[in-house]
C-alpha positions in Angstrom: 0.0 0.0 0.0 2.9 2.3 0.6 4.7 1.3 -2.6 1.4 2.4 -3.9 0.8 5.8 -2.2 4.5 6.9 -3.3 4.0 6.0 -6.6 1.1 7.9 -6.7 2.7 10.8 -5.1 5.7 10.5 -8.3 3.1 10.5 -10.9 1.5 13.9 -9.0 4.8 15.3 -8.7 5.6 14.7 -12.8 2.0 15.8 -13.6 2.5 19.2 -11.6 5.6 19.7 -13.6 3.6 19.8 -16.5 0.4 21.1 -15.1 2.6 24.6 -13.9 4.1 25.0 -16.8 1.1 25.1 -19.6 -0.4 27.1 -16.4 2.4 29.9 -16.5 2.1 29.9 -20.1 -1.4 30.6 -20.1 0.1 33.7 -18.0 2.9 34.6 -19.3 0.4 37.7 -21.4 0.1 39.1 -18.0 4.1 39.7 -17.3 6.1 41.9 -19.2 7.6 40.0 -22.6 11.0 39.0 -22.5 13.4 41.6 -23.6 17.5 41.3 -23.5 21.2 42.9 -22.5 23.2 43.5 -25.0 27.0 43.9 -24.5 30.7 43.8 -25.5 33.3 42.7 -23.6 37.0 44.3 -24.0 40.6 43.9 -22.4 40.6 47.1 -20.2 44.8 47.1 -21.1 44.2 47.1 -24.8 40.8 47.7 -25.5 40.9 44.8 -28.1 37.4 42.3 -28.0 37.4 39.4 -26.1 36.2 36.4 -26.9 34.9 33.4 -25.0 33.9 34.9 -22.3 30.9 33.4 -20.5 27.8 35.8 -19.2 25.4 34.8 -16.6 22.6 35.9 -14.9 23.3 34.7 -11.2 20.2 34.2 -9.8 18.7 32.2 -12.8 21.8 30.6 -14.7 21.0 31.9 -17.8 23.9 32.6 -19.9 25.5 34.0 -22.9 28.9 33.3 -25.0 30.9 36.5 -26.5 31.6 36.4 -29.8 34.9 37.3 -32.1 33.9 41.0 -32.0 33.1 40.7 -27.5 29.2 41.2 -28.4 27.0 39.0 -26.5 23.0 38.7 -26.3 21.9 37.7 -23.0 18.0 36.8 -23.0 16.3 38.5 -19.9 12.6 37.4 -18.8 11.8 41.6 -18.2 12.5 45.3 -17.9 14.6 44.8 -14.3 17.7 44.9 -12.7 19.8 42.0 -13.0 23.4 40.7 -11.3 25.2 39.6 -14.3 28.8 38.0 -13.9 31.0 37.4 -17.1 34.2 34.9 -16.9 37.2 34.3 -19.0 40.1 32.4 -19.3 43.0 34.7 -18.1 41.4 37.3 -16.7 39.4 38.7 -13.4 35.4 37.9 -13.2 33.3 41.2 -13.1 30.0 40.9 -11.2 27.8 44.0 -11.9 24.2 44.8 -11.9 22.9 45.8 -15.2 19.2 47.5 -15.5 17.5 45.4 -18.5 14.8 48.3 -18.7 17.8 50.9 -20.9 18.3 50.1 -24.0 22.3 50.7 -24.2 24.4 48.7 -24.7 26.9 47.3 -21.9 30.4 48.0 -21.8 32.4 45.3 -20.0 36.4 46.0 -19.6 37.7 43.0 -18.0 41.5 42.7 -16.1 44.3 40.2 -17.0 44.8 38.9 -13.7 46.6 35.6 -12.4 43.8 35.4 -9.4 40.0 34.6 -10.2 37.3 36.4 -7.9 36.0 33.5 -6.0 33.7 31.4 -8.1 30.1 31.2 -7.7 28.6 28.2 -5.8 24.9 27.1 -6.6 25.0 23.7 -4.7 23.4 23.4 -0.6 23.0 26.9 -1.2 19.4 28.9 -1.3 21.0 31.7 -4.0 24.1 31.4 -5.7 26.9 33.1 -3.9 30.9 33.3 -4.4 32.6 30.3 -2.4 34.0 33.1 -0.5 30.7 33.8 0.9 28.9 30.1 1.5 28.5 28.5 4.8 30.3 25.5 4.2 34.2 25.0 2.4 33.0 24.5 -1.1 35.1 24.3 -4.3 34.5 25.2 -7.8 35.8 23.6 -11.3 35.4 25.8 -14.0 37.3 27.2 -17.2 40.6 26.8 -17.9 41.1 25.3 -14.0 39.0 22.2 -14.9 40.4 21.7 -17.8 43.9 21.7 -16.7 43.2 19.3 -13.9 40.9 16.7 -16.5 41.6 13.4 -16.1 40.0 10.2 -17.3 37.5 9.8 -14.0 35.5 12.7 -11.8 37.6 11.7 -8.7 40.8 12.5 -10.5 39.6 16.0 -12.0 38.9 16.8 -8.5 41.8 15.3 -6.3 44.1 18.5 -5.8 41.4 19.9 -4.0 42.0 20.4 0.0 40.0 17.7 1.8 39.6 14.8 -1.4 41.7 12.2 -2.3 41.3 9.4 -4.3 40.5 5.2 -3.7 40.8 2.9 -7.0 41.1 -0.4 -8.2 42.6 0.8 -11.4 42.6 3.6 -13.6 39.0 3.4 -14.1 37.2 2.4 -10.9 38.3 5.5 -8.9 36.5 6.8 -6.0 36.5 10.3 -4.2 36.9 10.6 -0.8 36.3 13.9 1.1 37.7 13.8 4.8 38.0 10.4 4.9 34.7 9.6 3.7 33.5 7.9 0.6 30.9 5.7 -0.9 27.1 7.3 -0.4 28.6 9.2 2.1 29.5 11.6 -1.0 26.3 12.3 -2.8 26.9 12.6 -6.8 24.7 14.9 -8.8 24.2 15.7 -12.6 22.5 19.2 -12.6 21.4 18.7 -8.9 19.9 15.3 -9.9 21.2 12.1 -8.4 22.8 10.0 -10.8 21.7 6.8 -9.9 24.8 4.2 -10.2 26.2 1.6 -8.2 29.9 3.4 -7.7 29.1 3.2 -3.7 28.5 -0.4 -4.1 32.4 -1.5 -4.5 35.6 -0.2 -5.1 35.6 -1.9 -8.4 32.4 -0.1 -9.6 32.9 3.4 -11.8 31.3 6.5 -12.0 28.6 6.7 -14.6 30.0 10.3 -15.5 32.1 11.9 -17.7 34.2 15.0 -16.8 35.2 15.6 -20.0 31.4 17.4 -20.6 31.1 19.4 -18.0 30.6 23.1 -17.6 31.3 22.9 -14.3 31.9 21.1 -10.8 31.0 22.3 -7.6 32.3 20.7 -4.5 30.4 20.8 -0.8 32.7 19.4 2.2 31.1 18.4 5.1 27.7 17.4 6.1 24.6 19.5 6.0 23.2 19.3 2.4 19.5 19.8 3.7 18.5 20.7 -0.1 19.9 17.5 -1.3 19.9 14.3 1.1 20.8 13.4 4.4 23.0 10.9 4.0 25.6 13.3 2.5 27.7 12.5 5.5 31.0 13.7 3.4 29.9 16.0 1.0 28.4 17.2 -2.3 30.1 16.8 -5.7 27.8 18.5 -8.3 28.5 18.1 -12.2 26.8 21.5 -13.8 26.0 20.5 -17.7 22.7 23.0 -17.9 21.0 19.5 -19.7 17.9 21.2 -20.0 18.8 24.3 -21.2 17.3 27.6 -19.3 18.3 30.1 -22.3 17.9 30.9 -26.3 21.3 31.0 -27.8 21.1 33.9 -30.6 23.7 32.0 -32.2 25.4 28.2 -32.1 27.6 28.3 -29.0 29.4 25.1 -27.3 32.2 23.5 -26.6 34.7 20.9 -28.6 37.5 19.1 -25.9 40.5 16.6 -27.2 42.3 14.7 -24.7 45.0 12.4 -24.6 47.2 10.6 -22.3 50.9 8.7 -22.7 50.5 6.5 -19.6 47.6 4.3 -20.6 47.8 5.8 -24.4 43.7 7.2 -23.6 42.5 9.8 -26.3 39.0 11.6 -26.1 36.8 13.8 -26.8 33.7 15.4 -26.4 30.9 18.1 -28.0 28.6 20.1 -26.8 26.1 21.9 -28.9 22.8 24.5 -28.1 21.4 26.0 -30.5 17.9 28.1 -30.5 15.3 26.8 -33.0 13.0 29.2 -32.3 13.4 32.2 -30.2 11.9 29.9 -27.3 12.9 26.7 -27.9 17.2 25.8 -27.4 18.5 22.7 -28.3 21.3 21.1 -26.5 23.3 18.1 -27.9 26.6 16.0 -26.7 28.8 13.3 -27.9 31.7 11.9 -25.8 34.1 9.1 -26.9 37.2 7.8 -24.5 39.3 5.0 -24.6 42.4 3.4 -23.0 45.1 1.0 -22.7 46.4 -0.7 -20.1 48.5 1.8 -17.1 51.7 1.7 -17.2 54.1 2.0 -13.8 57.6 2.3 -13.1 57.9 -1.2 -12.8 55.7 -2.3 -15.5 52.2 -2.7 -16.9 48.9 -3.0 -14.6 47.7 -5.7 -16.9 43.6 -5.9 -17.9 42.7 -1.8 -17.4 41.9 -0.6 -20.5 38.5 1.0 -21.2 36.2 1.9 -23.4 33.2 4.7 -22.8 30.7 6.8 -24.5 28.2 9.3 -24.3 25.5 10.7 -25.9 22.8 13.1 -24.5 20.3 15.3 -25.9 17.6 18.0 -24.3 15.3 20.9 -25.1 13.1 22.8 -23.4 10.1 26.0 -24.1 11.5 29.1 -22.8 9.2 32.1 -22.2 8.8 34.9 -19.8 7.5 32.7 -16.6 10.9 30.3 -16.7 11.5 27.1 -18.9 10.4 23.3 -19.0 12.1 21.0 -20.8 13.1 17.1 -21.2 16.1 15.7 -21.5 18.0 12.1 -22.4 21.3 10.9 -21.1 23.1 7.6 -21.8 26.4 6.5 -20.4 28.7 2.9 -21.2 32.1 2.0 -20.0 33.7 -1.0 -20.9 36.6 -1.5 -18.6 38.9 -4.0 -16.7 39.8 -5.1 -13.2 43.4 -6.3 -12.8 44.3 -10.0 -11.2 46.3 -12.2 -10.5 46.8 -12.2 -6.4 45.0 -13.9 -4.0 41.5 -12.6 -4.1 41.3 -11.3 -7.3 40.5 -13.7 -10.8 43.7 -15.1 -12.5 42.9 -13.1 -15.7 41.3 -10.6 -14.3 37.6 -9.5 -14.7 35.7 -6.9 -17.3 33.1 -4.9 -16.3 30.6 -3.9 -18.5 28.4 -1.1 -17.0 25.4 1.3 -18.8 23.2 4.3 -18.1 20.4 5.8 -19.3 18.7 8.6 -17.6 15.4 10.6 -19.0 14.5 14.1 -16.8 11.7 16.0 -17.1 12.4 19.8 -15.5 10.4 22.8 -14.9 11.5 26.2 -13.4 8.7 29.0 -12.8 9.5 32.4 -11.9 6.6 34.0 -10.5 6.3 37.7 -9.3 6.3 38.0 -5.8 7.7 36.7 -2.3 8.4 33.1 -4.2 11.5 34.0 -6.6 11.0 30.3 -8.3 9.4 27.2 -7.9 11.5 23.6 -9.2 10.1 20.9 -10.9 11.6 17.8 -11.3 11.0 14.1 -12.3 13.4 11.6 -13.5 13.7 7.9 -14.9 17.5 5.8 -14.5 18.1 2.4 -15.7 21.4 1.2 -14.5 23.0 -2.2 -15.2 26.3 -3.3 -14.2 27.8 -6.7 -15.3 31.0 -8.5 -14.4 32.4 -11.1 -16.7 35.2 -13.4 -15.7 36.9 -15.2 -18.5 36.5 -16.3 -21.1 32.9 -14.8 -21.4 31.7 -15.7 -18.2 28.7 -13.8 -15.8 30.3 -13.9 -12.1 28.0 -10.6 -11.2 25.3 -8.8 -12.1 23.7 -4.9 -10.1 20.2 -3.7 -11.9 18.6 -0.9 -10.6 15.8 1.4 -12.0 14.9 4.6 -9.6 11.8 6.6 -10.4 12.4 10.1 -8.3 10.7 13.2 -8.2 10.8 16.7 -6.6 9.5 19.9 -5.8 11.5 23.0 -4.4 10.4 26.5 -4.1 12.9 29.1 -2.9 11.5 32.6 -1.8 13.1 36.2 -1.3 12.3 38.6 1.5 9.9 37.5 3.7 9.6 38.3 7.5 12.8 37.9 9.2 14.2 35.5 6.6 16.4 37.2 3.4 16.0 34.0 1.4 15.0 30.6 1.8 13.6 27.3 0.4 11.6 24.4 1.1 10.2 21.4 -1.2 9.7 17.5 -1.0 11.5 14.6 -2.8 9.8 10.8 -3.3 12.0 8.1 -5.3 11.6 4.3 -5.4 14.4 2.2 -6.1 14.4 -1.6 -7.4 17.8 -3.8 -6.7 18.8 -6.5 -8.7 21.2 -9.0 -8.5 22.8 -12.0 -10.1 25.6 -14.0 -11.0 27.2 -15.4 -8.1 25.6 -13.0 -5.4 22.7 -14.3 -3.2 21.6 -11.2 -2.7 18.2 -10.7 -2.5 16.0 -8.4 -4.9 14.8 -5.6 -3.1 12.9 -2.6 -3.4 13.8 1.0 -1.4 11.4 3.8 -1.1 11.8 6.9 0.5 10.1 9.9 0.8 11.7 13.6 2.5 10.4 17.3 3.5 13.2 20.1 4.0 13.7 24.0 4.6 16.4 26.0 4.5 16.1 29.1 5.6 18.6 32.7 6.0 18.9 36.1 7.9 21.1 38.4 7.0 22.0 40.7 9.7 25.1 42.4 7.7 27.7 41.9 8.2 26.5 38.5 9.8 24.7 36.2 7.9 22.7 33.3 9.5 21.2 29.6 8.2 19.1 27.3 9.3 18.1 24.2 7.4 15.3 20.9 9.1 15.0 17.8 7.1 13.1 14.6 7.8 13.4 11.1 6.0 11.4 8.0 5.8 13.3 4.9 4.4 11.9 1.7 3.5 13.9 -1.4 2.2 12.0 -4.3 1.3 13.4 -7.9 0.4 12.0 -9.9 -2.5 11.7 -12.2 0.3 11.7 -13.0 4.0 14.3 -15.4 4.9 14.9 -16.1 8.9 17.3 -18.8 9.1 20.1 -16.9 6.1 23.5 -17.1 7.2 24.5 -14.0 7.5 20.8 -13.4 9.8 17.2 -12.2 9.1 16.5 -11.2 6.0 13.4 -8.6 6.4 12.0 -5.6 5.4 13.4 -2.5 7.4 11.8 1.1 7.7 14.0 4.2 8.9 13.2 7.2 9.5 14.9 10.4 11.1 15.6 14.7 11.0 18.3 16.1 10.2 19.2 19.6 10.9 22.2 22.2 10.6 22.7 25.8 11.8 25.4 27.8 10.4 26.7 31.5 10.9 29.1 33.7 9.0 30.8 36.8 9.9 32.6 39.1 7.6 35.2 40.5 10.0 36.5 43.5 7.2 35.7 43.3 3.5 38.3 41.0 3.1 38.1 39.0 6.1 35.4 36.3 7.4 35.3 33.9 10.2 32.2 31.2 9.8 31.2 27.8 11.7 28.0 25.3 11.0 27.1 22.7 13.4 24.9 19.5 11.2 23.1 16.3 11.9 22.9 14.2 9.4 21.9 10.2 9.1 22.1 7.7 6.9 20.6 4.4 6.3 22.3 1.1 6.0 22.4 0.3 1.9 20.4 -2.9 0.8 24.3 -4.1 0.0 25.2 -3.4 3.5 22.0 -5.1 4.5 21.5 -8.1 2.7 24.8 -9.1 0.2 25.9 -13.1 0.9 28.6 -14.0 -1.7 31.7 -13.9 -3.6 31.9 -10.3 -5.3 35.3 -11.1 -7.4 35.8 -8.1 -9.2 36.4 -6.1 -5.6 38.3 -9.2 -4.2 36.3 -9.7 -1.1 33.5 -12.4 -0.4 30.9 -9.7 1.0 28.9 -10.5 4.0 26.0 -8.2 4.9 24.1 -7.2 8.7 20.2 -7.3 8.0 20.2 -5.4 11.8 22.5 -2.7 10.7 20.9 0.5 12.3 21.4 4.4 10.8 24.3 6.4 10.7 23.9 9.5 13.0 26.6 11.9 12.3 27.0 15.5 14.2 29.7 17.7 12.1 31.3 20.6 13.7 33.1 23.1 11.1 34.7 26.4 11.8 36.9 28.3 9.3 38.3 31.5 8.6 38.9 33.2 4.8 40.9 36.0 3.8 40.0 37.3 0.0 42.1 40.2 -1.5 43.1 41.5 -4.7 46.5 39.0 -4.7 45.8 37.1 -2.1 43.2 34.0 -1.1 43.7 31.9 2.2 41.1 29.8 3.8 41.7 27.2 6.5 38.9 25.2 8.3 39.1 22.3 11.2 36.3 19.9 11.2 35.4 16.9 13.4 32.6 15.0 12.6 31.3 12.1 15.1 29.0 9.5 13.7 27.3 7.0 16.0 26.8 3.0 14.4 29.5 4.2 11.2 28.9 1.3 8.6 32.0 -0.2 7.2 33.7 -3.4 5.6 35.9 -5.1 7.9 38.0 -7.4 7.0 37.8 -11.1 9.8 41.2 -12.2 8.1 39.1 -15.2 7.1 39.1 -17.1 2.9 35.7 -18.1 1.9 35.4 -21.7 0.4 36.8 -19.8 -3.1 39.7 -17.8 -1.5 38.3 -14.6 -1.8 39.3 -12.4 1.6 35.6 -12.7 3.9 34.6 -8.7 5.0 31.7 -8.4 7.1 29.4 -5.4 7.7 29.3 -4.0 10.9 28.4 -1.1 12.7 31.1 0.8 15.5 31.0 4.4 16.6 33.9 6.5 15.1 34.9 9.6 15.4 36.8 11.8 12.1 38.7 14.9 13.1 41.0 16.8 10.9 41.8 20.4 8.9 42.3 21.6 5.5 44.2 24.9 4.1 44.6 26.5 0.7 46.6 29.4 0.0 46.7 31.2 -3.3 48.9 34.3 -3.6 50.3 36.6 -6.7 53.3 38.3 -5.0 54.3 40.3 -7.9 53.2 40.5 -11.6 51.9 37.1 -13.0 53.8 35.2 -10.6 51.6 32.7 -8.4 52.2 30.6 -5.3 49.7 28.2 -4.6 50.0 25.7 -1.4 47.4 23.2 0.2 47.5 20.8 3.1 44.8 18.4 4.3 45.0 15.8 7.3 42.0 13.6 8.4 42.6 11.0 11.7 39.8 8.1 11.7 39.8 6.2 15.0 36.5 3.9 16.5 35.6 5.2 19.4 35.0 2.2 21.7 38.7 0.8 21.3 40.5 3.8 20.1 41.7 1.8 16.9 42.3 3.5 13.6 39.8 3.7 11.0 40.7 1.2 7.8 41.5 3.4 4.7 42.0 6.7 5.8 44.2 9.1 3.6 47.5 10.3 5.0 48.5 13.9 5.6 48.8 15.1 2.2 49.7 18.6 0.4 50.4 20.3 -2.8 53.0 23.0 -3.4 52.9 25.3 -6.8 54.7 28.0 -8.6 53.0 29.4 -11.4 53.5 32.3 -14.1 50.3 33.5 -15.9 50.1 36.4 -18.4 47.1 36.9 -20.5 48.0 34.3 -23.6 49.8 31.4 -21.7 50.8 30.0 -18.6 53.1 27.8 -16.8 52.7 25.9 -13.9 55.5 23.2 -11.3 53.5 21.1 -8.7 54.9 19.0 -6.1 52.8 16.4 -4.7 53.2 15.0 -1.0 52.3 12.8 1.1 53.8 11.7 4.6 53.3 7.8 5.5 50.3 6.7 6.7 50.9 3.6 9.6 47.5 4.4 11.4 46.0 1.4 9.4 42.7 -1.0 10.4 43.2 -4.5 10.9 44.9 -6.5 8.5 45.6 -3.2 6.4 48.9 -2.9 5.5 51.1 0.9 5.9 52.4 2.6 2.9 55.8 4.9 3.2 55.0 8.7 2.0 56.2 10.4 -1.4 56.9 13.6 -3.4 56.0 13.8 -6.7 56.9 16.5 -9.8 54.8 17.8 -12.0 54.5 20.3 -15.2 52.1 22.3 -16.8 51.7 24.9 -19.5 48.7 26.3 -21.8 48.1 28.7 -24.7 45.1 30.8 -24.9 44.5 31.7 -28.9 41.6 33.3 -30.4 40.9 31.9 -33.8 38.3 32.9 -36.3 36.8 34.9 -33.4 36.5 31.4 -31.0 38.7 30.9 -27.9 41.0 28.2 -28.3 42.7 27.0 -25.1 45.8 24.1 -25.5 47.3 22.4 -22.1 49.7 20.0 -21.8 50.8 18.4 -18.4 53.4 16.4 -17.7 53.0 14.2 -14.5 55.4 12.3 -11.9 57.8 13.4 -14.3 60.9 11.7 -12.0 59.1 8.1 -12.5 59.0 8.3 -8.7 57.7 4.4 -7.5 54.9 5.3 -5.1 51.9 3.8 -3.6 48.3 5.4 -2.9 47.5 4.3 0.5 43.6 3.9 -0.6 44.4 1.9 -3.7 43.3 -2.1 -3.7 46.1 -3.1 -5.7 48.7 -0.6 -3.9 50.6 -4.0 -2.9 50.8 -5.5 -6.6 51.6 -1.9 -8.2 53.0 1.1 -7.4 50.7 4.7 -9.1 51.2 5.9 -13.0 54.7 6.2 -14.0 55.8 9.2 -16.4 52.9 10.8 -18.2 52.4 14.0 -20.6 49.1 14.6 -20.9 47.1 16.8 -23.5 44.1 18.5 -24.0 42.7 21.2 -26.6 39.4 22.9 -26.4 37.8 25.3 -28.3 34.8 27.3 -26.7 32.2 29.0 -29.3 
């Protein structure tokens, strides 16, 4: 009956996307019609056009491209005032309010600079705001920075951030990890969507997304994403795409990326397209291609990790004066292998064969009034993930389908709140297994109500967020006398909450802490798994009486921002009561695959991170970040298994307006605080080297990088790789990458 109700509260959700949307376009006569700002934007040194640079509206997201001559069109719902923000490779982001009501055009002069304004952060946040500003450490990916870090997985592109690091079982199955935590821990989003994989499932298992795409990445670290779930324990890692588009293009703007990569001889590339059929209705379009070879170390070949992946997505949407609704269609596969050859893993090693497809219907209304907008989503993902052991054999086999959908409205001024939102999310979720895993079939529905509210009291800003979510996993069957216990259906349900406060101490200067409590409930793999999974090495043995996760995260931090000079440093401790995790009995089940049991312990994670970003002189840049995290259970004091070491990263860069140049040192001190049966690894230094051109061609930015890493060879081991004690990390690498932005 409950299956029932929230299916019927996912069709209502879907049919008031809809129903809104020919509603506000019944009203749209009554608003003022949709007008435009049109500008140039100019190098303020030489007055020459620049172009490729990127112009948003920050409250909505819609955005423009500058053309050969700087001239952009940036579509406007009305005669108001507007904060617009234009970026560009090279030089310092302007944010200025521009009044869409004068018909002028605007001038923008922007500053060759070797330090960005802080980027804009849209994630756990009611309004977008600079990271400089948010109430939590956040992180942003973007421009010529993401694609100088690109690698071939998410967790990669992301891991010289303070705070993440990386676990893998090969080049492809890589994992983030944000203060020591990882798995569902870390919630994944396309767009603010959940994606919908199996990656928390097992080391082995990859990310169903491509970097290589994206417009964007926003990172969130710490707990407290009321907006998006509370089992976000670790953070928020948000891949911005704009799918369904929220603007008409005047003219074909996108992106075209090459990549390529000497260590496992990958190339790839990827397209992005939107284009405006009409004057309401955009069209976006992407192809991405990538494939590999097998890694190559100092000391030889990791044998059976090459890959294969593509992607293809497609959306449009009806843009008018009230917002936009659209659809859009997104498929993922990857083809890739999981070395063996040890004790635990297959002789030949195992291939993994994993695919996506993803269908999103989205609807954003901008009324007048106290409500600013009012967020419509629903969303269909297929996922299917199969391991084959040779020669053509199926050893495993994850299905899952998940039907979501959600509603959030986010409001301006009202009472003693500046800005806030609140909305409602339903999903169901069907499990399947095969292969060799016992695992039952099961079904999880859930169903959650949040708010997140602010006051600004200038210059101290306040936040307070309330969530509450009801759980339900349900076995195909009932089983009472299973070996690993009884199998049976399990509801959870619990708030979470977080209270934050930031102070800005002098314009350049803020102090901030946030206080969260955030649960989590057991997965149905933590739950119910009973067999050999022999692509992750381990024989997995599930606790059907697991309880919830109940984390309380303390943060406090402290920023300075100046004109050539950004420095933020944050401690964070984070207890969580019944912490879920594998651990290993030192037991070989009846195939010799290591046994790891589920189990529950309190544990305690305590630790800082620091960046440091200053331009001393000229174009010259020094750059320096340090993160530590220290894991320990608290009923025995013993060390949490794979916890990353202290770890840091030291830069010296030079970076005019047409080029730059960049040498990075990697470190990372030994880590010997290891779980049971976990073996130390000794710490390392590693060199790297980096330099980029930034050409404008035919009137379209072109941007070339190349990166050479662990240029030394240096033989060293990541302490949260699974095959760290067969091979050492990538050996000498030069990397490339080319993209062209029109």
């Amino acid at each position: 009956m409950a299956i029932r109700r929230l299916s019927g509260l996912i069709t209502a959700l879907i049919t008031a996307a809809l129903t809104m949307a020919v509603g506000a376009i019944d009203s749209s006569a009554q608003v003022e019609h949709e007008g435009e700002i049109e500008g140039v934007v100019r190098d303020a040194e030489s007055d020459e056009p620049l172009a490729g640079a990127l112009v948003s509206i920050t409250a909505s997201g819609r955005m423009a491209v500058s053309h050969g001559d700087g001239t952009f069109h940036l579509p406007v719902p009305g005669p108001r005032v507007y904060r617009v923000r234009i970026e560009r490779l090279g030089y310092r982001a302007v944010s200025l309010e521009v009044d869409a009501s004068r018909a002028e055009v605007v001038v923008v002069e922007m500053e060759a600079h070797p330090i960005s304004l802080p980027d804009l952060v849209v994630t756990g946040s009611v309004v977008a705001r600079a990271a400089s500003e948010v109430l939590r450490p956040a992180s942003v990916f973007a421009g010529e920075d993401l694609q100088r870090r690109l690698a071939g997985t998410l967790a990669e592109t992301l891991s010289s951030e303070p705070g993440l690091a990386v676990s893998s079982m090969g080049p492809s199955s890589v994992h983030p990890v944000i203060r020591g935590l990882s798995g569902d821990r870390i919630l994944m989003l396309e767009d603010g969507e959940r994606v919908g994989d199996e990656f928390a499932s097992g080391p082995d298992h990859a990310t169903a997304i491509d970097p290589a795409s994206a417009r964007r990445v926003e990172v969130i670290r710490g707990p407290g994403a009321i907006l998006y779930g509370s089992n976000a324990l670790g953070g928020v890692i948000n891949v911005v795409r704009d799918d369904v588009p929220s603007s008409v293009p005047r003219h074909l703007t996108g992106a075209f990326t090459l990549q390529g990569q000497s260590v496992s001889n990958a190339a790839g590339g990827s397209l992005n397209l939107t284009y405006g059929v009409t004057d309401r209705i955009p069209v976006r379009l992407e192809l991405g291609l990538r494939s590999s070879g097998d890694l190559e170390t100092p000391v030889g070949p990791l044998q059976n990790t090459s890959t294969d992946s593509r992607e293809i997505s497609g959306g449009t949407s009806w843009v008018d004066d009230w917002g936009h609704a659209g659809a859009t269609f997104r498929y993922y596969g990857n083809d890739y292998g999981i070395p063996g050859g040890f004790v635990g893993g297959h002789e030949a090693g195992v291939r993994i064969e994993l695919e996506r497809a993803a269908t999103r219907l989205r609807s954003v209304l901008r009324p007048r009034g106290v409500v600013e907008s009012i967020e419509v989503d629903a969303g269909y993902t297929w996922y299917e993930h199969r391991e084959i052991e040779p020669p053509d054999i199926l050893g495993t086999l994850f299905e899952r389908e998940t039907v979501s959908g959600e509603v959030i409205a986010r409001h301006g001024g009202w009472g003693p709140f500046s800005s806030g939102a609140m909305g409602t999310r339903a999903s169901r979720e069907d499990f399947g297994f095969g292969g060799s895993l016992f695992t039952p079939n099961s079904t999880q529905a859930s169903l959650a109500v949040f708010a997140l509210e602010e006051v600004d009291l200038n210059p101290i800003r306040l936040e307070a967020g309330l969530r509450y979510d009801w759980v339900r996993v349900r076995p195909d069957r009932e089983d009472p006398s299973s070996d690993i216990g009884h199998i049976r259906e399990r509801s959870f349900g619990a708030a979470s909450g977080s209270l934050g406060a930031l102070a800005r101490l002098t314009p350049g200067f803020t102090v901030g802490a946030s206080v969260a409590r955030a649960f989590r409930t057991p997965s149905v793999n933590e739950l119910f798994s009973e067999g050999p999974h022999l692509a992750a090495y381990v024989f997995e043995v599930g606790n059907p009486s697991l309880d919830t996760e109940r984390g309380i995260g303390i943060d406090l931090f402290a920023r300075l921002s100046g004109d050539r000079l950004n420095a933020e440093i944050t401690w964070f401790r984070n207890a969580i009561a019944d912490y879920v995790f594998p651990l290993e009995t030192g037991e070989l089940s009846r195939v010799r695959l290591p046994v790891f049991q589920f189990q529950g312990e309190d544990a305690v994670l305590t630790g800082f991170e620091s960046a440091l970003e200053w331009a001393p002189v000229g174009s010259l840049t020094v750059e320096a970040v340090a993160s530590y995290v220290r894991g320990r259970i608290e009923a025995t004091g013993e060390p949490l298994p794979l916890i990353p070491p202290l770890q840091a990263r030291f830069a010296v860069g030079y970076a005019p307006r047409a080029w730059f140049v960049e040498a990075e040192t990697r470190v990372a001190a030994r880590q010997d605080r290891t779980g049971a049966f976990e073996t130390a690894t000794d710490g390392y230094a590693v060199f790297d080297l980096s330099a980029g051109l930034r050409i404008t061609v035919m009137g379209r930015l072109n941007v070339i990088t190349v990166r050479g890493e662990n240029l030394g060879n240096a033989v060293y081991r990541n302490h949260l790789s699974r095959v760290k004690e067969i091979m050492p990390e990538a050996g000498r690498s030069i990397a490339v990458a080319y993209r062209v932005v029109f």
